[in-house]
C-alpha positions in Angstrom: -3.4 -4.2 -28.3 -5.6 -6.6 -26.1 -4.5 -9.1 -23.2 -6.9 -11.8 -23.0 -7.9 -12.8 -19.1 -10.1 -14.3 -16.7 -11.2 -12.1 -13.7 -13.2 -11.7 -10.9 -14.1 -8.8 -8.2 -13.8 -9.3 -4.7 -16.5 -6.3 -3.9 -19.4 -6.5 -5.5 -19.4 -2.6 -6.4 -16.5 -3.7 -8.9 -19.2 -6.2 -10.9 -17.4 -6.7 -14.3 -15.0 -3.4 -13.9 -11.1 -3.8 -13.3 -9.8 -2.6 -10.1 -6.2 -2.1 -9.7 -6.1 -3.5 -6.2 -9.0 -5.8 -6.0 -9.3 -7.4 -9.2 -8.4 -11.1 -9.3 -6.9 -12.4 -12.3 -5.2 -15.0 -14.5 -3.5 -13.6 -17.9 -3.8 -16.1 -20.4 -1.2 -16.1 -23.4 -3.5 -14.9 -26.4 -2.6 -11.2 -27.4 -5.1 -9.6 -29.7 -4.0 -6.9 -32.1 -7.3 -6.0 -33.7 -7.8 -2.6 -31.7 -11.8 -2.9 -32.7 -11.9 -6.7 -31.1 -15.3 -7.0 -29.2 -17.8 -8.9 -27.6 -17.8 -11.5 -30.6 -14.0 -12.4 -29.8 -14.5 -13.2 -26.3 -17.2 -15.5 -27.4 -14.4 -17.2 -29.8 -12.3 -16.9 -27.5 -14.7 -18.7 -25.0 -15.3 -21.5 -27.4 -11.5 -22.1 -28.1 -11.1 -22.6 -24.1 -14.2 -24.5 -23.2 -16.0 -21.9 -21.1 -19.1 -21.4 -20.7 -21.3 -18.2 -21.2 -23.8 -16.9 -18.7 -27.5 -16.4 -20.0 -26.7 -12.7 -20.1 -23.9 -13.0 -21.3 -22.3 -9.4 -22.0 -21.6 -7.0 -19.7 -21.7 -3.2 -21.0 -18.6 -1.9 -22.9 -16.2 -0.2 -20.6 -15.9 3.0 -22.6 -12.3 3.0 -23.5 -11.4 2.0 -19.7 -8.6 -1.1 -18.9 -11.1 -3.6 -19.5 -12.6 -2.2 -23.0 -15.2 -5.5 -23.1 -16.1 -8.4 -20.8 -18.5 -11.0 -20.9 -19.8 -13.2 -17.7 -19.3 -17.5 -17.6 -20.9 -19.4 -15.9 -18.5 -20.5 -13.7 -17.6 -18.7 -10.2 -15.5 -18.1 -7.0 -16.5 -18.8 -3.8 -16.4 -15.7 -1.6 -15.3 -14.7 2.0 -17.0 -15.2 5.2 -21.3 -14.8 4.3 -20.2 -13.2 0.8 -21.7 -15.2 -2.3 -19.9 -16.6 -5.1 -17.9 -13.6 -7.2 -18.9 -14.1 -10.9 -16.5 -15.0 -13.4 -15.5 -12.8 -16.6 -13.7 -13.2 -19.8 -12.5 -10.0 -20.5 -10.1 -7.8 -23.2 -7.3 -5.8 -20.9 -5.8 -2.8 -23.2 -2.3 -2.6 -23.5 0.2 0.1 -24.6 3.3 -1.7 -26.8 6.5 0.7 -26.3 8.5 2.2 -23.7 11.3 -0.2 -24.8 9.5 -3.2 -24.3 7.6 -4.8 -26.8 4.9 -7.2 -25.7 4.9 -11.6 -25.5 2.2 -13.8 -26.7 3.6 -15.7 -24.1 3.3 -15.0 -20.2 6.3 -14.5 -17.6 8.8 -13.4 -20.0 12.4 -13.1 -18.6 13.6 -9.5 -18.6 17.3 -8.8 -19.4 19.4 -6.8 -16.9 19.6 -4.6 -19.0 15.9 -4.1 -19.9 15.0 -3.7 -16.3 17.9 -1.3 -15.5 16.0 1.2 -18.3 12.6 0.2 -16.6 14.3 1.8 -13.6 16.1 4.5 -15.4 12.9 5.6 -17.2 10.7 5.1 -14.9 8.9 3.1 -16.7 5.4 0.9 -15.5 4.6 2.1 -12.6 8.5 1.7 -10.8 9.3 5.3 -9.5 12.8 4.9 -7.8 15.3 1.9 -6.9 17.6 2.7 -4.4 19.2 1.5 -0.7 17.2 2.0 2.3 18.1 2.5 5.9 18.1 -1.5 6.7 20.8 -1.9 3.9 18.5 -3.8 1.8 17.0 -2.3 -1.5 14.0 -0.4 -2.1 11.2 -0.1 -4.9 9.0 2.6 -5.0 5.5 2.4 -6.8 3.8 5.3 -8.8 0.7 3.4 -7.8 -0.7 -0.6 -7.7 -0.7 0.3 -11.4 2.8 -1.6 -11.2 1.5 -5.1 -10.1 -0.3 -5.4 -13.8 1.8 -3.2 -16.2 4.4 -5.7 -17.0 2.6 -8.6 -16.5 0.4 -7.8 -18.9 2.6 -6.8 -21.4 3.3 -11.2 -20.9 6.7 -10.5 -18.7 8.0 -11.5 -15.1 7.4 -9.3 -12.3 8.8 -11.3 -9.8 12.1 -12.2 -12.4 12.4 -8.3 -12.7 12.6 -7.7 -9.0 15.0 -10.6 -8.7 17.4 -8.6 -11.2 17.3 -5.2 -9.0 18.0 -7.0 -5.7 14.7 -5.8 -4.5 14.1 -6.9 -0.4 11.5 -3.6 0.1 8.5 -1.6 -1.4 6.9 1.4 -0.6 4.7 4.0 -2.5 5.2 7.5 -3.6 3.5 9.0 -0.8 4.7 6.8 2.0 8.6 6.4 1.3 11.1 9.2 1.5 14.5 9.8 0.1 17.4 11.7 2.2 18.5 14.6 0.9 21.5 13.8 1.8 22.8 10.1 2.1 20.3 9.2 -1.0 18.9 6.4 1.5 15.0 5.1 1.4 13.2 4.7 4.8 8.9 5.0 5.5 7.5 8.5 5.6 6.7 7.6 9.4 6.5 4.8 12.2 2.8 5.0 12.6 3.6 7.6 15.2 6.0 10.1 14.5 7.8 11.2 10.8 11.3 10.1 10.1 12.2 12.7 7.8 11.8 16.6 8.8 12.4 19.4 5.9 15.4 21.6 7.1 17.2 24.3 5.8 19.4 21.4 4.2 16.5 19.4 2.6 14.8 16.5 3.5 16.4 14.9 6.3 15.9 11.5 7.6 16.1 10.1 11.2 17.1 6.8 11.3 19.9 7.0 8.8 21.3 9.8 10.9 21.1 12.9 8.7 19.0 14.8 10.7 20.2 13.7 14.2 24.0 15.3 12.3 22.1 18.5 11.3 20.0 18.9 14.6 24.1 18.8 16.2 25.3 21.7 14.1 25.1 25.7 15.2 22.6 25.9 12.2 20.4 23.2 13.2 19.9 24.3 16.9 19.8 27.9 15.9 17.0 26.8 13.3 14.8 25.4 16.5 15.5 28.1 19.2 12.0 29.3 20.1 10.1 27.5 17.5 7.6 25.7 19.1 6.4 23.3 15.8 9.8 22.4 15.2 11.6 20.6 18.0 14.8 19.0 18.3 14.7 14.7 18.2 15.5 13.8 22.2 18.7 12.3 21.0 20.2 16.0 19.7 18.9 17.7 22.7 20.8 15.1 25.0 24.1 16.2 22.5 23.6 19.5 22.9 23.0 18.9 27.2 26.4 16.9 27.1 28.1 20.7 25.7 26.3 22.4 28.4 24.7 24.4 25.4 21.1 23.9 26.3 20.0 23.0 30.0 16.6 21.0 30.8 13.6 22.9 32.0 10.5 20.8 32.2 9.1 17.5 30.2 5.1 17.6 29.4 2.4 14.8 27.8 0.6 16.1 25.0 -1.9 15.0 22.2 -4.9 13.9 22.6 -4.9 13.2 27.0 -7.9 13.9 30.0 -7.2 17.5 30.7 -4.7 17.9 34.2 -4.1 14.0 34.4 -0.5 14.3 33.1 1.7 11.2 32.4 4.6 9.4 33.7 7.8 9.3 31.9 10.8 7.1 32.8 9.3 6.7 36.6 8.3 10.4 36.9 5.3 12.3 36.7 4.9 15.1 34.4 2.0 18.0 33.3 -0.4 18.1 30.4 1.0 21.2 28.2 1.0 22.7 25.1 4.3 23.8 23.4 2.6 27.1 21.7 1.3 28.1 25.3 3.8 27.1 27.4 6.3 29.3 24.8 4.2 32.4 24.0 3.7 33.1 28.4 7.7 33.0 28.5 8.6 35.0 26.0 6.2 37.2 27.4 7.8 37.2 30.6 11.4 36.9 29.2 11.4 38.4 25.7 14.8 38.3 25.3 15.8 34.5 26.4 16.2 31.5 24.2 14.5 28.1 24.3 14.1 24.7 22.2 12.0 21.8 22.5 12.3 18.4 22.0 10.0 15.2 21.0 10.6 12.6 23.9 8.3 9.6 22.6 5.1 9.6 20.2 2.6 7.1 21.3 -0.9 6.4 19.0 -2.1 9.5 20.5 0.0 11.4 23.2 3.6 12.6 23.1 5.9 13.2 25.7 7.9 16.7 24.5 10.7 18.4 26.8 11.3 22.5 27.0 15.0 23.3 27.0 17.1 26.5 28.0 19.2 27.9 25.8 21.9 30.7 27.9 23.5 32.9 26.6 26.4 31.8 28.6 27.3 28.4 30.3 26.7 27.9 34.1 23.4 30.1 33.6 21.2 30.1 36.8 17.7 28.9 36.1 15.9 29.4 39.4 14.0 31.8 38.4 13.1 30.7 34.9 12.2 27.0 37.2 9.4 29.2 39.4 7.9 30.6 36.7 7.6 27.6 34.4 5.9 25.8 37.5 3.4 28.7 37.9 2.2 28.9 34.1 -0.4 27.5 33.1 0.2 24.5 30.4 -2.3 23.2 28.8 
């Protein structure tokens, strides 16, 4: 089966190929059932619509790829900025009939609630997962950019499908994650820091407030105590501060910073330090003691991270542990 289109590239490199994010296109409402349909049809085609063919007018067949044949017009798009014109192609887009849908001559079919339910259930052209997110809105998550052309193509409604889920979010496969435990969507990250951490209890988020609840229980400070890659968020640590179960030792910048400059955090000036140092010279000293760190603030590339003292009993004295944190070396 064959969707008949009009395309263009926006990078030259793609010429006559399809690109699933930089192909422009119009789907026009002629299907074309004859598997073995070639460069002869498009010229019929071409006829039928009053479009012209270039001088050279085929391109070479694409081998079995999306587009199985194109041919150039004569006609253009004007490009961007000092770019030329982008040629103009009539081309043959493949199409699979199935997966519970059945393909239109006609373009921007109506789904049934129904139908997109099982597109959802099935993950069916290119939709991986419908669910809530963290905002209380409702997420879609892509395979791949696959999913702008699948159902279009197949002559239905993207935007009429979307409508019927309630959907007010997208994301991708690799850059939206699913609690493990409250089911909710959110981003993979800020641009900074993650909001999801893997835990002995899955994968927990941070702004729907999984982790921040495992990070408070016995297990999840137990899980961080002298574990310098896998600190507490600043928001448990402060919990655990208010039970007098940890006590505050020392905040540092690190990342990527001018060695010995430090940073200022909330008005006060702290070192440069690394977490894997600063914890392998204490326990070195004091093999038997117990700390924790926590992430402070991410920046583009710096991050302000705390070191915390666990006691083994409340009203601890931490002089000592005090001189000897401001006579290592940090960084």
């Amino acid at each position: 089966m064959k969707r008949l289109i009009r395309f263009h590239n926006i990078y030259k490199s793609d010429t006559h190929e399809f690109s699933d994010c930089s192909t422009k296109y119009t789907i026009l409402p002629h299907l074309i059932k004859d598997e073995d349909a070639h460069f002869e049809t498009l010229k019929e085609f071409a006829k039928k619509l009053n479009l012209e063919i270039a001088t050279s007018d085929k391109s070479p067949e694409h081998n079995g790829k999306t587009i199985s044949h194109s041919i150039a017009l004569t006609s253009s798009v004007k490009g961007r900025g000092n770019d030329s014109n982008y040629t103009e192609y009539l081309g043959l887009y493949s199409i699979q009939d199935g997966e519970g849908l059945d393909s239109s001559e006609e373009i921007n079919k109506k789904l049934t609630l129904d139908q997109a339910r099982n597109i959802v259930e099935d993950q069916l052209f290119g939709v991986s997962a419908v669910g809530e997110n963290v905002d209380r809105g409702i997420t879609l998550i892509k395979s791949g950019w696959k999913y702008y052309h699948d159902l279009p193509m197949l002559g239905y409604d993207l935007k009429h499908f979307e409508e019927l889920m309630g959907i007010t979010d997208e994301g991708f496969d690799d850059d939206t994650y699913r609690c493990d435990n409250c089911g909710k969507f959110d981003s993979r990250d800020d641009g900074y820091e993650n909001n999801f951490s893997y835990v002995s209890e899955g994968l927990l988020g941070k702004n729907c407030g999984c982790l921040d609840e495992f990070l408070n229980s016995d297990e999840g400070l137990e899980s961080k105590i002298n574990n310098s890659d896998d600190p507490l968020t600043l928001s448990s640590a402060e919990e655990w501060q208010k039970k007098e179960e940890i006590i505050f030792l020392e905040r540092f910048i690190g990342g990527w910073t001018d060695p010995g400059r430090g940073g200022c955090y909330g008005g006060n000036t702290v070192r440069n330090g690394d977490p894997k140092l600063i914890l392998k010279q204490l326990l070195k000293i004091y093999p038997k003691k117990k700390f924790v760190f926590s992430i402070d603030e991410s920046g583009q590339f710096q991050t302000y991270f705390s070191l915390w003292y666990v006691p083994s009993k409340k009203n601890s004295k931490i002089d000592k542990l005090q001189k000897t944190l401001a006579d290592l070396k940090t960084e």
